[in-house]
C-alpha positions as CSV (number, residue, x, y, z in Angstrom):
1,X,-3.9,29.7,2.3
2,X,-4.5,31.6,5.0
3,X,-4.1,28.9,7.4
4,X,-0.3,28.7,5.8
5,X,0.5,32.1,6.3
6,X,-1.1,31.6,10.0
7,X,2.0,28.5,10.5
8,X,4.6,31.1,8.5
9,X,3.7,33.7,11.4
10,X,4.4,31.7,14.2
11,X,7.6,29.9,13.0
12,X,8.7,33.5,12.0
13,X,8.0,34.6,15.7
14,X,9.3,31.5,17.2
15,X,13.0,31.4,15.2
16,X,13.0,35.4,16.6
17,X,12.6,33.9,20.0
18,X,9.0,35.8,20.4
19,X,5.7,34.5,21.9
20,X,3.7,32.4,19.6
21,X,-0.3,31.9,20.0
22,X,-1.0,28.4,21.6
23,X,-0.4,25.6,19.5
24,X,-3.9,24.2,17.4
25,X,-6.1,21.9,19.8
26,X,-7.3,19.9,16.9
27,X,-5.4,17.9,14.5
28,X,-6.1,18.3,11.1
29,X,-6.8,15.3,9.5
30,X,-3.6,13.4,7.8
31,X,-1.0,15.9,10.0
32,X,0.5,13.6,12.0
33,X,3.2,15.4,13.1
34,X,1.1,18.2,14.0
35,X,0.1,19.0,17.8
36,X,-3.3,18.2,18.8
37,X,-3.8,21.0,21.1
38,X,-2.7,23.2,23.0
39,X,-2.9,22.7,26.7
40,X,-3.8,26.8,27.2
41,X,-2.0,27.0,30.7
42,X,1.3,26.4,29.2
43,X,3.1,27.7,25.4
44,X,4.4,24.8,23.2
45,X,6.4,25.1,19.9
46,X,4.5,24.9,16.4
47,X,6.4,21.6,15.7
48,X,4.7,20.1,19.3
49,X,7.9,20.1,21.1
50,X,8.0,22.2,24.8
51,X,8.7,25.8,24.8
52,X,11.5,27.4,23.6
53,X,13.9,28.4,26.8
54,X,14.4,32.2,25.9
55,X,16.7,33.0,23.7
56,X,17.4,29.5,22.1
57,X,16.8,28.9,18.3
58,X,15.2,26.0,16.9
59,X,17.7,24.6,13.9
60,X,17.7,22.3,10.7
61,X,19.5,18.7,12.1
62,X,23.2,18.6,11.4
63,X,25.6,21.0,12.5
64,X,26.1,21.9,9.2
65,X,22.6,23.0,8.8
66,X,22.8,24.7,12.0
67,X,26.1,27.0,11.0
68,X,25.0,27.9,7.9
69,X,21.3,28.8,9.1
70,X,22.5,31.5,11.2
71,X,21.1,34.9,12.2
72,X,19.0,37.1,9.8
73,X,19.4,34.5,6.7
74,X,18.3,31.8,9.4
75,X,14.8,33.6,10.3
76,X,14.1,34.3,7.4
77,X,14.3,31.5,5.1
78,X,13.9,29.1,7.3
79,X,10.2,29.0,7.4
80,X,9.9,28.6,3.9
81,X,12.3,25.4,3.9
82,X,9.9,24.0,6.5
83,X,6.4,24.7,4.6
84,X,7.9,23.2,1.4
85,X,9.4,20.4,3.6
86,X,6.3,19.3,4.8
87,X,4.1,19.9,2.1
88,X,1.7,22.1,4.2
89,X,-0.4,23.9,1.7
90,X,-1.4,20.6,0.2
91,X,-2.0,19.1,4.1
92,X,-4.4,22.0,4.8
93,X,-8.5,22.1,4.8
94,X,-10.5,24.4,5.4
95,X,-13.2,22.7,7.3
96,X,-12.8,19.3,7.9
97,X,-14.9,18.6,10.0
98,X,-18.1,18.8,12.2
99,X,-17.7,22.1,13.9
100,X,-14.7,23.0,11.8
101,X,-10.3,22.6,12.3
102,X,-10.5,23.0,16.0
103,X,-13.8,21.3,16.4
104,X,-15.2,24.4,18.5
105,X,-16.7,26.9,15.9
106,X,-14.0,28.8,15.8
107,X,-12.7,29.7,12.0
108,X,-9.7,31.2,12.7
109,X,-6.5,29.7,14.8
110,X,-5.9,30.5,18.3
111,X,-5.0,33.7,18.5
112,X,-5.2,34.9,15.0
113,X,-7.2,38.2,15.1
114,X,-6.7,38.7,11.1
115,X,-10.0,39.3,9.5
116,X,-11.0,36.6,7.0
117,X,-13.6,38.9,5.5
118,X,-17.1,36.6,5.9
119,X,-20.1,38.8,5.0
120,X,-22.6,40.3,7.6
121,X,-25.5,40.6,5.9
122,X,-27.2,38.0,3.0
123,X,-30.2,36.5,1.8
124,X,-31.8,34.8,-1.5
125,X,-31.0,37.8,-3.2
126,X,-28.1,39.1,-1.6
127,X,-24.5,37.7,-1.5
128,X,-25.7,34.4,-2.3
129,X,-23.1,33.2,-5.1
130,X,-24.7,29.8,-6.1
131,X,-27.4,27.4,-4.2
132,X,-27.7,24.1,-4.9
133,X,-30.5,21.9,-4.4
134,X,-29.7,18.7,-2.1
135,X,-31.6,15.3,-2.7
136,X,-33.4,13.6,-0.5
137,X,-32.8,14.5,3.6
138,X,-30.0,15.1,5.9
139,X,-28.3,17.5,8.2
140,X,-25.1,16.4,8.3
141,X,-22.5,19.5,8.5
142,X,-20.6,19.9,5.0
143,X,-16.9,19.6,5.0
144,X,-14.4,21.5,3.0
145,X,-11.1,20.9,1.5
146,X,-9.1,21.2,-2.4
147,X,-12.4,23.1,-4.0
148,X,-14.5,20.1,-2.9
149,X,-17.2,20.3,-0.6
150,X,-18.8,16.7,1.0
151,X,-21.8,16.0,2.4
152,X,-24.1,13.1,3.1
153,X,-27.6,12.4,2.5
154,X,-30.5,9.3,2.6
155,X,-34.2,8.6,1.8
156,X,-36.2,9.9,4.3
157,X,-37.9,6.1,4.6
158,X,-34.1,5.3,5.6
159,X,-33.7,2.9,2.8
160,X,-30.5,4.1,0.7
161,X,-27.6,6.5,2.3
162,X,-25.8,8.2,-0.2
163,X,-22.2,10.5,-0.5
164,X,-22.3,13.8,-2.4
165,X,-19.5,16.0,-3.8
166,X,-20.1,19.7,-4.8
167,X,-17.5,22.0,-6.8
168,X,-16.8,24.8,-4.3
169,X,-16.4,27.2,-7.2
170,X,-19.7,26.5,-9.0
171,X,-22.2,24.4,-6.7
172,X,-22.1,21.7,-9.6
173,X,-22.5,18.2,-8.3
174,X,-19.5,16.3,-9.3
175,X,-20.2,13.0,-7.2
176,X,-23.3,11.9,-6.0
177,X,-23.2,8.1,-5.4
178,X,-25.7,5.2,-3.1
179,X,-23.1,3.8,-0.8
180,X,-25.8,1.8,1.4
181,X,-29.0,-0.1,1.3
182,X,-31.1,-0.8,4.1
183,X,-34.3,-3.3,3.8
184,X,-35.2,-3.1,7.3
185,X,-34.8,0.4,8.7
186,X,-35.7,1.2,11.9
187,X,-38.3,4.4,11.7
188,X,-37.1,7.7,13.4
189,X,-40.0,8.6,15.4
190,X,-39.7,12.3,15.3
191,X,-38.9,14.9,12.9
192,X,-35.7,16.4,14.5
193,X,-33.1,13.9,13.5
194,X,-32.3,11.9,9.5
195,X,-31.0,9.0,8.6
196,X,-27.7,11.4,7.0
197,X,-26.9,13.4,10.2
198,X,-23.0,12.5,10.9
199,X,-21.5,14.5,9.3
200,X,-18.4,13.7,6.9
201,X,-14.5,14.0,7.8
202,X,-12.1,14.7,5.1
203,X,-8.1,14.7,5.1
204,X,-5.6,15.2,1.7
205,X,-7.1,12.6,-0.5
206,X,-9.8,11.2,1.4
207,X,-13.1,11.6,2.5
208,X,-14.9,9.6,5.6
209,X,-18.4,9.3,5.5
210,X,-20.7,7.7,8.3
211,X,-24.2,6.5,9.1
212,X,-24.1,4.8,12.2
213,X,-24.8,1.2,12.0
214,X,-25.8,1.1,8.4
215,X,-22.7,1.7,7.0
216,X,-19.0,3.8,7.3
217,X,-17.3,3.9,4.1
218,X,-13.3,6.2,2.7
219,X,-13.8,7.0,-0.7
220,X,-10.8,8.3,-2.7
221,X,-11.2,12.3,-3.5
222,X,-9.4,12.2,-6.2
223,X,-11.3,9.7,-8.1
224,X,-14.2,9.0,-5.9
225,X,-13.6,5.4,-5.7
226,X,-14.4,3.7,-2.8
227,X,-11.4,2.4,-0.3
228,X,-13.5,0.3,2.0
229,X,-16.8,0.1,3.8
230,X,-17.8,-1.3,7.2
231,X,-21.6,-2.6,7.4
232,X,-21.1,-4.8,10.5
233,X,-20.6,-2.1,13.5
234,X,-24.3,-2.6,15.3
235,X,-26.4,-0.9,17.7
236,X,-30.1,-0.2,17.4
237,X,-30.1,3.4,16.8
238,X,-33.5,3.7,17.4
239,X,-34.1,8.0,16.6
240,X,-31.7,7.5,14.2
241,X,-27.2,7.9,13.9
242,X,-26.2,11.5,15.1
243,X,-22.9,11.1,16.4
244,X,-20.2,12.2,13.4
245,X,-16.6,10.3,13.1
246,X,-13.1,12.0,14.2
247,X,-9.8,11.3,13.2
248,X,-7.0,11.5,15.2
249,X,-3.3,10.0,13.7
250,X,-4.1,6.6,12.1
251,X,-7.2,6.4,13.6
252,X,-11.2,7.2,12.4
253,X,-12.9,7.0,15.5
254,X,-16.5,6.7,15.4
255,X,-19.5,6.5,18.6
256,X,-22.3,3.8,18.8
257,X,-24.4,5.2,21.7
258,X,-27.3,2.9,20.8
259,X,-30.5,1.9,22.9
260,X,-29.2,-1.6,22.5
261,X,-25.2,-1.3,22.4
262,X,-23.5,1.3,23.4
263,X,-19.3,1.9,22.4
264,X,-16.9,3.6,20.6
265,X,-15.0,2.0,17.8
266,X,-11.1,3.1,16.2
267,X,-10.7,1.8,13.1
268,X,-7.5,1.6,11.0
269,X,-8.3,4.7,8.8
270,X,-6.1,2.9,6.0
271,X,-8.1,0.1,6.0
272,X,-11.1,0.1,8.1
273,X,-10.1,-2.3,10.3
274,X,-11.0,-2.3,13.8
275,X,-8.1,-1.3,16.4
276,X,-9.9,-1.1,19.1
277,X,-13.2,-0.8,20.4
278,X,-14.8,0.2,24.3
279,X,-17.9,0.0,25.7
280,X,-19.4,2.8,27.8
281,X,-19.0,1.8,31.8
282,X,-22.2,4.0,32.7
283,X,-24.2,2.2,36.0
284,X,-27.9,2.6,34.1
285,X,-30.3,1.7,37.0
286,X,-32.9,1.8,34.6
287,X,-34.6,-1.6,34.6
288,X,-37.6,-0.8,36.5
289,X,-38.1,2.6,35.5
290,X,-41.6,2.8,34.3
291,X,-42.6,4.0,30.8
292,X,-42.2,3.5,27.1
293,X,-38.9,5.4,27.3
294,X,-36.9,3.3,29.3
295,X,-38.7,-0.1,28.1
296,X,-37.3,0.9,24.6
297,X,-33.6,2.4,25.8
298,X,-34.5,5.7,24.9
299,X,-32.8,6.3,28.8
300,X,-29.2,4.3,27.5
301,X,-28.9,6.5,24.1
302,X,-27.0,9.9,22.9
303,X,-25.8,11.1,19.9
304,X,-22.8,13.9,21.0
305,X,-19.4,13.5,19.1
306,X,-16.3,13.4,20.7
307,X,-13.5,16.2,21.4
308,X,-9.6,15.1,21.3
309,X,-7.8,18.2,22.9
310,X,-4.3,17.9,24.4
311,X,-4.7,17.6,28.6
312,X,-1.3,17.7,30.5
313,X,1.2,17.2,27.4
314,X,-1.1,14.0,26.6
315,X,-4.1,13.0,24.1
316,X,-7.6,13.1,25.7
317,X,-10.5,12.4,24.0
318,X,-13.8,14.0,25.3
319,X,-17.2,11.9,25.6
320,X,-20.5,12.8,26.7
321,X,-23.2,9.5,27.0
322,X,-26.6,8.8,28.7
323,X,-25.8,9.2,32.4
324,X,-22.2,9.6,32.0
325,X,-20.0,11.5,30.4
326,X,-16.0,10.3,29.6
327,X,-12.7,11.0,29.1
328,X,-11.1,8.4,27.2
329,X,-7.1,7.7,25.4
330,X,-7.7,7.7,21.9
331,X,-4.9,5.9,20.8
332,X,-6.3,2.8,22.9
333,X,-9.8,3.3,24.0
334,X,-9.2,2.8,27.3
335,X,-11.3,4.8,30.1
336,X,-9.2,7.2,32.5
337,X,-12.3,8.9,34.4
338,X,-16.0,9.8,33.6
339,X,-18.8,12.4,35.7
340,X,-22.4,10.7,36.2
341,X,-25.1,12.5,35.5
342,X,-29.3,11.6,35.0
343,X,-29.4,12.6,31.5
344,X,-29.6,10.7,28.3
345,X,-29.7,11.5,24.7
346,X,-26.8,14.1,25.0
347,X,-25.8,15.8,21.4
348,X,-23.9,18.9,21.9
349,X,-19.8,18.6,21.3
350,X,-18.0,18.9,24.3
351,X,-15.5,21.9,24.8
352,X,-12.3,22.5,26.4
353,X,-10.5,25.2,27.6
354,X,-7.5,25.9,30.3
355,X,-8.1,22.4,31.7
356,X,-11.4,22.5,32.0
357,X,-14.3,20.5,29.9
358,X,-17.2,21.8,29.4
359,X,-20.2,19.1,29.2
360,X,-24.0,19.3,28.0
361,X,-25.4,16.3,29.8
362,X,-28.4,15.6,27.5
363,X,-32.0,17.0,26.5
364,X,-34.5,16.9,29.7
365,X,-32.5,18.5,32.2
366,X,-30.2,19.8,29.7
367,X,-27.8,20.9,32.1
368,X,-24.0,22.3,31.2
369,X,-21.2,21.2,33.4
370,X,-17.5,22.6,34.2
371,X,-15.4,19.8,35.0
372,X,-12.2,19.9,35.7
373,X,-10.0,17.3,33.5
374,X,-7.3,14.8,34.9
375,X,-7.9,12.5,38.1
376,X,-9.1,8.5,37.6
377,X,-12.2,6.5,38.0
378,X,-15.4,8.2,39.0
379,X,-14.4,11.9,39.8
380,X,-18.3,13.2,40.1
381,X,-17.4,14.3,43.5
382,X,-14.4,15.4,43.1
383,X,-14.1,17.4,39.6
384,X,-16.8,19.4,38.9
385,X,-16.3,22.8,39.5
386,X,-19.8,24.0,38.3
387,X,-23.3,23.6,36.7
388,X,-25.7,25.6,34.5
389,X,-29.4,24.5,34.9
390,X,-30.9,27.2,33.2
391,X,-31.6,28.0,29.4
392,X,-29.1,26.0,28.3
393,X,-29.2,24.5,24.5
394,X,-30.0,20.7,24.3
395,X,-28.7,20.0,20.7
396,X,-26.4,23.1,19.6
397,X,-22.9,22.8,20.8
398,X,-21.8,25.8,22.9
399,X,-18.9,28.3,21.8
400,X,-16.2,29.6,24.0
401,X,-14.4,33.3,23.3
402,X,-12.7,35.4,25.2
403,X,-13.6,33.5,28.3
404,X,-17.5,34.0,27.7
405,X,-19.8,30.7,26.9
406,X,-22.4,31.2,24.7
407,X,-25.3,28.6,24.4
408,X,-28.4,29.0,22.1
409,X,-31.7,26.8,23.5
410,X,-34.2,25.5,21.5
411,X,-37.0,28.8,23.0
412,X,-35.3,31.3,21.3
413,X,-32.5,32.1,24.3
414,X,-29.2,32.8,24.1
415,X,-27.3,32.8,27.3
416,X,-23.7,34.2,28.4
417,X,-22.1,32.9,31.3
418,X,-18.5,32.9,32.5
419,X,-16.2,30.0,31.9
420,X,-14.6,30.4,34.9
421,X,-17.4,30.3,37.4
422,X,-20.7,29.5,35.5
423,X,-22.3,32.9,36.5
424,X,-24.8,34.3,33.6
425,X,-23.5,37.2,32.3
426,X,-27.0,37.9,30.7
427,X,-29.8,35.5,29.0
428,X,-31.8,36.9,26.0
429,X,-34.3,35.9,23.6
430,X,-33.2,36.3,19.9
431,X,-35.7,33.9,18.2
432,X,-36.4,31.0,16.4
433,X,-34.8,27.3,17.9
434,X,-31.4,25.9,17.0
435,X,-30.1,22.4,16.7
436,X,-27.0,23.6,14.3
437,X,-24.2,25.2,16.0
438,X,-22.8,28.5,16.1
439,X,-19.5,29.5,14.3
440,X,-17.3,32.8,15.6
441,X,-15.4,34.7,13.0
442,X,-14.0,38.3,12.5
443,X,-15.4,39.0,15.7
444,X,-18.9,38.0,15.5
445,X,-20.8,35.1,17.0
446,X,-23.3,34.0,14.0
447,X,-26.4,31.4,15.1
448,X,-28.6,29.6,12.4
449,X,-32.4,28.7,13.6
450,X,-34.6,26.2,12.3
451,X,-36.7,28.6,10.3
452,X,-33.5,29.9,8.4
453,X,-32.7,33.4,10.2
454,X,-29.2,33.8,11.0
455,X,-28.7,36.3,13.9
456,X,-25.0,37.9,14.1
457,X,-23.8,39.1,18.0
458,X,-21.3,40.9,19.3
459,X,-19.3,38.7,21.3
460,X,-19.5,40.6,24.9
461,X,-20.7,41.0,28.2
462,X,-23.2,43.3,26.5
463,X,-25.9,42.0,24.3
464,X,-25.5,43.4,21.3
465,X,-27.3,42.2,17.5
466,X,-25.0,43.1,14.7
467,X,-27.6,41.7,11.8
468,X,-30.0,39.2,11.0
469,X,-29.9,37.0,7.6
470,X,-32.6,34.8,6.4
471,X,-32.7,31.8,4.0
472,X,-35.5,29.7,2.8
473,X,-36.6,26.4,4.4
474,X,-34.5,27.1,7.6
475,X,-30.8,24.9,9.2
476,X,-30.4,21.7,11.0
477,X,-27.3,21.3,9.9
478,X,-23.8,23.2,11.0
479,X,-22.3,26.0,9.3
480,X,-18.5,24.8,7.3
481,X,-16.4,28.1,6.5
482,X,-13.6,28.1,3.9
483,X,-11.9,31.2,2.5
484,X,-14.2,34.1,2.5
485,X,-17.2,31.8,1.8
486,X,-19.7,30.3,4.5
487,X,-21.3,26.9,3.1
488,X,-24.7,26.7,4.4
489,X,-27.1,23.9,4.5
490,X,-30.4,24.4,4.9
491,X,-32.8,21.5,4.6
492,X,-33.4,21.4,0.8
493,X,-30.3,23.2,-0.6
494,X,-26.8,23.7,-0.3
495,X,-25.6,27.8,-0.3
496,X,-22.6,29.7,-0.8
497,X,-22.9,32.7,0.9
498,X,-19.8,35.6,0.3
499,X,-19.4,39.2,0.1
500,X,-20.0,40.2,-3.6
501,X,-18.6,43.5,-2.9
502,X,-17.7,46.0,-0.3
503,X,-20.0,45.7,2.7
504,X,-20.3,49.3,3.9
505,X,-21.7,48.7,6.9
């Protein structure tokens, strides 16, 4: 709900000719007639349409509409005839996806300083309203939407991948179904990734799950029946799938960046069906590199998941791949320009801000680029405007606020740098690695380590530690939000952490 009283807000502002906050730069799943973005250099209407001129009032169609929606009666009802229009409060999710509405970390909307009321301080004891136990292994981020939360999970000899639903409201499992088999799978060869690390994407009615090559299959929310499956997109995964489906419009767009095959697929969302499908253009140069690496294409592999934002009043879909990174159309797949770079194995989700993307280009130079979007072909020459080399996280995405990037390494560092030029604004250690990604809410950055401790900053050009939390058995997976809940997996159980009463400080 409080994403519907976020869209009652701006229409209200927008029919009395004021400002409103940029429009959202990530579809929700299902909204089609929703912006993707919002292209931050310039203000667009809630609906998607250009800006207002000042003064001019948006009105119902029909000049009968228009007459009688006049004035005071006009702004004030009209919102209302809108929401119920579209159906909005049934459209809306609370975290659909990996890395949440916007797919940046961010819980509330652009511009929407009302406090949602998460807690500050938990443990096993403490604001902890129910914890689940989780079968088997995975660390795919769990998704929220209608009192449901989704998540995925496999064997950890990679033999059977299974789909799990949990009530919101109790932590009962209500679904908790083998969708795959594999006889042959390939073994991971480290402890950092699963077989169940894509995580989910749910809209109204339906739920997306993914695990790489061995299987995508839409199951029906409703009555958990499945819709269709796909067990034919290949690659040889090799450390395991990593790389978590997006939807945009009609589309479930899903990233094969394999050791063998590497491509992104569009598939009818309806049906499964493939739309259209692109293979990455990177030059690899790779052939006689010496070493067990590039002999088994650990050097041609990545498992980041793509960004769609809204780049000059038009779609762009964000990339990053071994030695290249992409900007792509995702309505068609096809290629409008890419950055080289010498890394491979690239996980962190790309971000995007003022017409700028902001790239981790993989996990042994780990380096995080500022490059500027638009232009065609190769623009490696001509578009980057900057590069981190230092302390910079390898597997958690980065988070942007308030013009300040914040990225958590795996030795315990957190650095702040500007978005504008790349300059550190200060690097310091707060402990423990991190492969999920950080979440910003009622004005606190919160970061979740691999031994469970959740450290809470003050977002700043000071370093400042607000709290630390700890649960058993310690995060790989992302953090989901919904209402004044966080939904936190750790690597045996499911938690639901919120304020049981009053925090006083």
């Amino acid at each position: 709900m409080r994403h519907d009283k976020n869209l009652f807000l701006a229409v209200t502002m927008r029919l009395n000719g004021e400002r409103t906050r940029p429009a959202c730069r990530r579809r929700r799943p299902g909204d089609d007639f929703r912006p993707l973005t919002c292209d931050r250099t310039k203000r667009s209407s809630v609906f998607g349409g250009p800006p207002n001129t000042a003064g001019q009032q948006p009105t119902l169609p029909g000049s009968t509409a228009s007459r009688w929606l006049t004035g005071r009666v006009r702004r004030r009802f009209f919102p209302f005839l809108i929401l119920l229009a579209l159906g909005w409060a049934a459209a809306g999710a609370d975290w659909p996806e990996f890395r949440g509405p916007w797919g940046d970390g961010h819980v509330s909307a652009p511009g929407d300083t009302k406090l949602i009321g998460l807690p500050l301080h938990w443990s096993e004891t403490n604001n902890l309203k129910w914890k689940t136990e989780i079968p088997f292994r995975g660390w795919s981020t769990p998704v929220v939407m209608g009192g449901q939360v989704w998540l995925t999970t496999a064997t950890e000899d990679g033999h059977d991948f299974f789909a799990i639903c949990v009530d919101a409201e109790t932590g009962k499992i209500r679904f908790n179904e083998k969708l795959f088999h594999s006889d042959n799978p390939e073994p991971l060869g480290n402890k950092v990734n699963a077989y169940a690390t894509p995580s989910p994407v749910i809209e109204p009615g339906r739920v997306y799950v993914h695990f790489g090559s061995y299987g995508t299959a839409c199951l029906d929310t409703r009555n958990f029946k499945i819709l269709w499956k796909r067990e034919d997109l290949r690659c040889r995964h090799y450390r395991g799938p990593s790389s978590s489906p997006v939807l945009f419009e009609k589309l479930l767009i899903l990233t094969f960046d394999g050791a063998d095959l590497q491509y992104l697929a569009a598939l009818d969302k309806q049906t499964g069906a493939t739309v259209w499908k692109t293979d990455r253009s990177a030059v690899w140069n790779d052939e006689n590199t010496p070493g067990p690496m590039a002999k088994e294409g650990d050097l041609r592999k990545a498992h980041s998941t793509p960004l769609i934002v809204k780049a000059d009043g038009k779609p762009l879909m964000l990339s990053t791949g071994a030695k290249a990174a992409y900007a792509y159309d995702p309505r068609t797949g096809r290629e409008l320009w890419k950055v080289a770079h010498t890394d491979w194995s690239a996980s962190a989700r790309p971000l995007y801000d003022r017409g700028i993307a902001f790239l981790i280009t993989g996990v042994v130079r780990a380096e995080l680029w500022a490059v500027k979007t638009g232009g065609e072909g190769d623009v490696t020459d001509t578009h980057v405007a900057w590069k981190l080399k230092t302390h910079v996280g390898k597997f958690a995405s980065p988070i942007l606020v308030d013009g300040l990037i914040y990225t958590a390494s795996e030795q315990s560092f957190v650095t702040c740098l500007e978005a504008a030029t790349g300059q550190t604004v200060w690097t310091e250690r707060i402990g423990g690695g991190y492969q999920a990604s950080p979440v910003y809410a009622d004005g606190r950055l919160y970061f979740f380590s691999e031994d469970g401790t959740t450290t809470v900053l003050k977002p700043g050009r000071t370093f400042e530690v607000l709290a630390t939390n700890t649960l058993a058995s310690g995060f790989m997976a992302s953090p989901a939000v919904a209402g004044k809940a966080f939904y936190l997996r750790t690597k045996t159980h499911l938690n639901r952490i919120e304020s049981m009463a009053s925090e006083s400080k």
